[in-house]
C-alpha positions as CSV (number, residue, x, y, z in Angstrom):
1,X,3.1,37.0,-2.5
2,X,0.6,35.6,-0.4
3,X,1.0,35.6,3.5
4,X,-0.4,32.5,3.7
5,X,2.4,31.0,1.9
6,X,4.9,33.8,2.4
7,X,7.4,31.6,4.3
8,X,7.2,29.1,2.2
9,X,7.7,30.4,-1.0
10,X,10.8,32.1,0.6
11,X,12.6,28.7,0.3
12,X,14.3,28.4,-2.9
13,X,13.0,24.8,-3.2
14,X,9.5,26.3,-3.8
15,X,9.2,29.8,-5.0
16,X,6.4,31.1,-6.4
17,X,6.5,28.8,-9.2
18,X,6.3,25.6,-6.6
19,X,3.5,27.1,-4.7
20,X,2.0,27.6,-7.8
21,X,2.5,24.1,-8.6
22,X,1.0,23.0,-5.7
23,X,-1.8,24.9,-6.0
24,X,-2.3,23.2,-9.4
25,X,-2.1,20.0,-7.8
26,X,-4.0,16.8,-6.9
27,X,-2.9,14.1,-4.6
28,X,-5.4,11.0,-3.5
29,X,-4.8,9.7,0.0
30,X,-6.0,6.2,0.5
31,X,-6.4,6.1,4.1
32,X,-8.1,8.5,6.6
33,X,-6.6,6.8,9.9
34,X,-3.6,7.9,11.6
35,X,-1.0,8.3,9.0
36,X,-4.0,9.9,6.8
37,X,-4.7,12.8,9.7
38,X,-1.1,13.5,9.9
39,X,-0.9,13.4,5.7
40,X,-4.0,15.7,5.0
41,X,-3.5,18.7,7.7
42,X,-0.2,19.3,5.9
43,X,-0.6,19.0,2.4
44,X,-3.9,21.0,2.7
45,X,-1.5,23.9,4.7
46,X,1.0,23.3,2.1
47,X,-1.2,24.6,-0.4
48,X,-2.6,21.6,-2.2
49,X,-5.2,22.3,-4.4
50,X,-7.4,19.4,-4.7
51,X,-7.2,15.9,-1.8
52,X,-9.2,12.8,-2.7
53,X,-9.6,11.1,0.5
54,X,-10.8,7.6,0.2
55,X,-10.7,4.9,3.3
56,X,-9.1,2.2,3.3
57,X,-12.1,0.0,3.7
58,X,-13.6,1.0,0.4
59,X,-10.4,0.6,-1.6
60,X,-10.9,-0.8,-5.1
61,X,-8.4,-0.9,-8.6
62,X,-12.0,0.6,-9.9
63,X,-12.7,3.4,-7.7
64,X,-9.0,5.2,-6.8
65,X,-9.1,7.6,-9.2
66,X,-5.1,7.1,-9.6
67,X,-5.5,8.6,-13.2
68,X,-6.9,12.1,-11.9
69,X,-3.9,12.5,-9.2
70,X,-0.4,14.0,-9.4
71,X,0.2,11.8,-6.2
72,X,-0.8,8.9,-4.5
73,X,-0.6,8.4,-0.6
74,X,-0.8,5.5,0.8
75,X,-2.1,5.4,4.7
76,X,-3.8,2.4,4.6
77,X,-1.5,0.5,6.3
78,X,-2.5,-2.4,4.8
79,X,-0.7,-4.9,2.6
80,X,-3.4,-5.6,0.1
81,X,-3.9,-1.7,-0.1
82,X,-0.1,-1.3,-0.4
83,X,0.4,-3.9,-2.9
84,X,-2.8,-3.1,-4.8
85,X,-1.8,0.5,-4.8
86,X,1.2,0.0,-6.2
87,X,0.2,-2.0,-9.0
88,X,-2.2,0.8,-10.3
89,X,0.3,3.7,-9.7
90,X,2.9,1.5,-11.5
91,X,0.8,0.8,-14.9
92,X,-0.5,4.6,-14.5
93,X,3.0,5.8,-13.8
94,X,2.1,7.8,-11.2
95,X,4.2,8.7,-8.1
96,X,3.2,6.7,-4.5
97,X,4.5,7.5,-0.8
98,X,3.9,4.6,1.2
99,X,4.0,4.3,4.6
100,X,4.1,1.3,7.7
101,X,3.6,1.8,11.1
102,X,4.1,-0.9,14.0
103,X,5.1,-0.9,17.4
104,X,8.2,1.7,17.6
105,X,9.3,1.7,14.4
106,X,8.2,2.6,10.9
107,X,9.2,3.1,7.5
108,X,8.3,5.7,4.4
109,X,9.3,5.2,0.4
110,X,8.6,7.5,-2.4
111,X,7.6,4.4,-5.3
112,X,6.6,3.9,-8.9
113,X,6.0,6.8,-11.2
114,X,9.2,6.1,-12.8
115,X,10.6,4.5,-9.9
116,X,10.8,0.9,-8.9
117,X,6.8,0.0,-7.1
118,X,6.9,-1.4,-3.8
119,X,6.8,-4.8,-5.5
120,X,9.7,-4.4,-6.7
121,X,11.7,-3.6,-3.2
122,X,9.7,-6.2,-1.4
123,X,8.4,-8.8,-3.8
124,X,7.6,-11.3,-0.7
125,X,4.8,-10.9,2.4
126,X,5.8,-11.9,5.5
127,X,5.0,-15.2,7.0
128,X,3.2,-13.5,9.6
129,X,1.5,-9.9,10.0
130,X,1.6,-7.8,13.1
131,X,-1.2,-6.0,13.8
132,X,-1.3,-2.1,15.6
133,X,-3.8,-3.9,17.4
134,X,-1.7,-7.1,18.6
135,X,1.7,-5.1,18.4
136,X,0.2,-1.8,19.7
137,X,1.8,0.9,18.4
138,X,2.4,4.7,19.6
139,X,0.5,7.7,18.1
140,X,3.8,9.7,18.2
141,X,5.3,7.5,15.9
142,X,2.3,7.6,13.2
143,X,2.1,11.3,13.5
144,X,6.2,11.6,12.7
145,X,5.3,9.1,9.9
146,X,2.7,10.4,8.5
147,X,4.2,13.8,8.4
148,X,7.2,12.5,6.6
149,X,4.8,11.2,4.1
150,X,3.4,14.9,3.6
151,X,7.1,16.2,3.2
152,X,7.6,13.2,0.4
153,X,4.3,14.0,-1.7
154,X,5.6,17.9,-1.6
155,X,8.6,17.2,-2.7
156,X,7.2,14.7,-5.9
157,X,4.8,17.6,-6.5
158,X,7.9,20.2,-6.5
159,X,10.2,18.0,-8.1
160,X,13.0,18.3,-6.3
161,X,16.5,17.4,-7.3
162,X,17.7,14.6,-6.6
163,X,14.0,13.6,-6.4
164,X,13.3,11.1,-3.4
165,X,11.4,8.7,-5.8
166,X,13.8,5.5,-5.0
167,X,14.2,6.0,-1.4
168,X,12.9,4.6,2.0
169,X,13.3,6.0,5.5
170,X,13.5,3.8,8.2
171,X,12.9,5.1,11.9
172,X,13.2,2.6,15.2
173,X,11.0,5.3,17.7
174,X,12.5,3.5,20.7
175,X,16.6,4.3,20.0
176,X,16.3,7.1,17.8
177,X,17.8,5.5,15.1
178,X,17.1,6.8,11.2
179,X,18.3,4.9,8.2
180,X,17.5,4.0,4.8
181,X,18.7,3.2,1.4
182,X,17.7,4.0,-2.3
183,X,16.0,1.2,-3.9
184,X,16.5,2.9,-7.4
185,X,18.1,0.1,-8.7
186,X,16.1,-2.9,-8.0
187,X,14.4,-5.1,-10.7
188,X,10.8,-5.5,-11.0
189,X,9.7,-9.2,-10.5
190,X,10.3,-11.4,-13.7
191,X,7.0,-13.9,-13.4
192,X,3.3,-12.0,-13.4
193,X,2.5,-11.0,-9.9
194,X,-0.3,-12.5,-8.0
195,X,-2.9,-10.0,-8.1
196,X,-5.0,-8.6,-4.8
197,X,-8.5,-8.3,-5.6
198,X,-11.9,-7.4,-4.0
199,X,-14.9,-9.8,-3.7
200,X,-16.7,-8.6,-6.5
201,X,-14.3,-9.4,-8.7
202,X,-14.9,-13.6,-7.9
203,X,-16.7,-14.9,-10.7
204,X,-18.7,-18.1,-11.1
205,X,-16.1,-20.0,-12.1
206,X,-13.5,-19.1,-9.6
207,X,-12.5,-21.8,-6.7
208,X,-12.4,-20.0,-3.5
209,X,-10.5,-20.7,-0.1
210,X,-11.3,-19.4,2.6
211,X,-8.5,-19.3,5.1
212,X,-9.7,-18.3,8.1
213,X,-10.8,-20.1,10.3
214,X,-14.5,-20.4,11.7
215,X,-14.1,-18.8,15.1
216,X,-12.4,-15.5,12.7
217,X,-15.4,-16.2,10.5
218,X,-18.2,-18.2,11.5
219,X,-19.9,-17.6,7.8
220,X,-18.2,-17.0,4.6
221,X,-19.1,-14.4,2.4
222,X,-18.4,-16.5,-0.4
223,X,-21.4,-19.0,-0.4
224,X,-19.5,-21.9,-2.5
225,X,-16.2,-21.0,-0.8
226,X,-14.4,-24.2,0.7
227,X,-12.6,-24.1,4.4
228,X,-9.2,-24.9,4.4
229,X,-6.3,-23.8,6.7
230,X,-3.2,-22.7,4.8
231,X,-0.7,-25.6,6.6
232,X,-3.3,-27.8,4.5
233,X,-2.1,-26.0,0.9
234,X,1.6,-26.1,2.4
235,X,2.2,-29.7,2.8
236,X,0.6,-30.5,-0.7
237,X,-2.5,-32.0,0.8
238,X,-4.9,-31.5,-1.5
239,X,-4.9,-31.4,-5.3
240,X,-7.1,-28.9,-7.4
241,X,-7.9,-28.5,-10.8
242,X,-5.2,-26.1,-13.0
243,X,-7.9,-24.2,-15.6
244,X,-9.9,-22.3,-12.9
245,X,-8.5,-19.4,-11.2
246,X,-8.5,-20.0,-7.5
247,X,-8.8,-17.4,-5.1
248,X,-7.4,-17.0,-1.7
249,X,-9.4,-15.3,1.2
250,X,-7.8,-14.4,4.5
251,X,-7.9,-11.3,6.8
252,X,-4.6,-9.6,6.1
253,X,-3.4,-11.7,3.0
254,X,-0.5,-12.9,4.4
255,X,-2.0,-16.4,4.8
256,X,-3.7,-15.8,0.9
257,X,0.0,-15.0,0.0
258,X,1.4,-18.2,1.7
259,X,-1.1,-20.6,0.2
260,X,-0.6,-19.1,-3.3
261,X,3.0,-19.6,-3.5
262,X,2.6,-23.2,-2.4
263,X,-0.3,-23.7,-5.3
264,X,2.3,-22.2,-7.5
265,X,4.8,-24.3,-6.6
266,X,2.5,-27.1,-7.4
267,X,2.1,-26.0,-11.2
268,X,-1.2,-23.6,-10.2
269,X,-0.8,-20.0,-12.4
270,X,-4.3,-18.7,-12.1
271,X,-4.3,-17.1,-8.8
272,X,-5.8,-14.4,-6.8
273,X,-5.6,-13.1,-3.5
274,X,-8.7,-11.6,-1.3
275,X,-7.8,-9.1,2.5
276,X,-10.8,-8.9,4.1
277,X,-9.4,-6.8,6.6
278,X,-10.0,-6.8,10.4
């Protein structure tokens, strides 16, 4: 036994069959923030064999490597990541911890990889999006979070029993107060979900809206891209053509999200939404 790992492997939840398993393992951490430098330090003294890291302002469906991991982390904190994640986790049936952070209080879910995806458990965005930098937020609380994530990816990789894929863990930093549920049961959504994508994925033909308005965004990076406000999309104000796929820009996507369900509700099925982040 190693005395690097000699504690560890004590535990009859790892052994030396665990630690060998994680030594064997690979887990991708998409975000090298504050949950990501709690995550890594951990799973790298836990015995990890192989971390992708990969920031969250390079994320892509073509370059996260979901197929080559055991594990996925999720420390973007961001909902296109989140929901774009999930997605490729869920058709690659891979395992992903996700994790949120705002103010004084936070949450962590062990999703897909046989488990309902995060789409499942929270089908909707928000109306609005708090930001760490409008809400602040408390490095205590990201630490604790991202540390939980750790524990969750170890015990995927271990397999413990009963495995925590179908739970979330909810912590309010301010009372003290932990809850949570298992979300083992939920349904994913029926109708094809509206897809997050990046910009080079708009093609010639695609209508874009840009949401944001031109004191976020003075320019476009989408040359052809048309200026609208989402209130504009809400209240049925304008009518667009149903073959081409329209895409929806905004910072967060919560606005992109917004719009899209009211073209949807207007007959619109070719949809796609764009974060450009901060």
């Amino acid at each position: 036994m190693s005395d690097r790992y000699a504690r560890q492997e004590i535990l009859p939840e790892v052994g030396a069959e665990g630690q060998a398993r994680l030594a064997a393992a690979t887990v991708l951490v998409v975000g090298a923030g504050g949950l990501g430098c709690a995550v890594l330090p951990y799973l790298a003294a836990a015995g990890v064999g192989r971390l992708i890291i990969l920031d969250h302002d390079r994320v892509e469906e073509s370059n996260l490597l979901v197929e080559a991991c055991d594990v996925a982390v999720d420390a973007a904190d961001s909902f296109a990541a989140t929901y774009l994640l999930s997605d490729t986790c869920q058709r690659a049936l891979k395992p992903l911890v996700s994790a949120s952070v705002l103010g004084l209080r936070g949450y962590v879910g062990a999703f897909c990889g046989g488990a309902p995806s995060y789409r499942a458990v929270f089908p909707e965005l928000p109306r609005q999006a708090g930001s760490c930098a409008e809400s602040g937020v408390l490095g205590t609380a990201v630490a604790v979070m991202g540390t939980l994530q750790a524990h969750l990816a170890l015990a995927l990789l271990l397999k413990w029993q009963p495995p925590v894929a179908g739970r979330l863990l909810s912590v309010d930093f301010r009372t003290l107060h932990v809850g949570g549920f298992s979300f083992a049961a939920a349904r994913e959504p029926a109708e094809q979900p509206i897809p997050f994508i990046v910009p080079a994925e708009v093609g010639e033909a695609d209508i874009v809206i840009d949401l944001r308005s031109m004191s976020e965004t003075p320019v476009s990076p989408f040359p052809a891209a048309l200026r609208l406000e989402v209130e504009a999309l809400e209240q049925a104000q304008l009518q667009f053509p149903s073959e081409p796929r329209i895409v929806l820009c905004c910072r967060s996507g919560v606005r992109a999200w917004r719009a899209a369900r009211a073209l949807q509700s207007q007959g619109h099925r070719k949809l796609a939404l764009i974060a450009m982040g901060e």
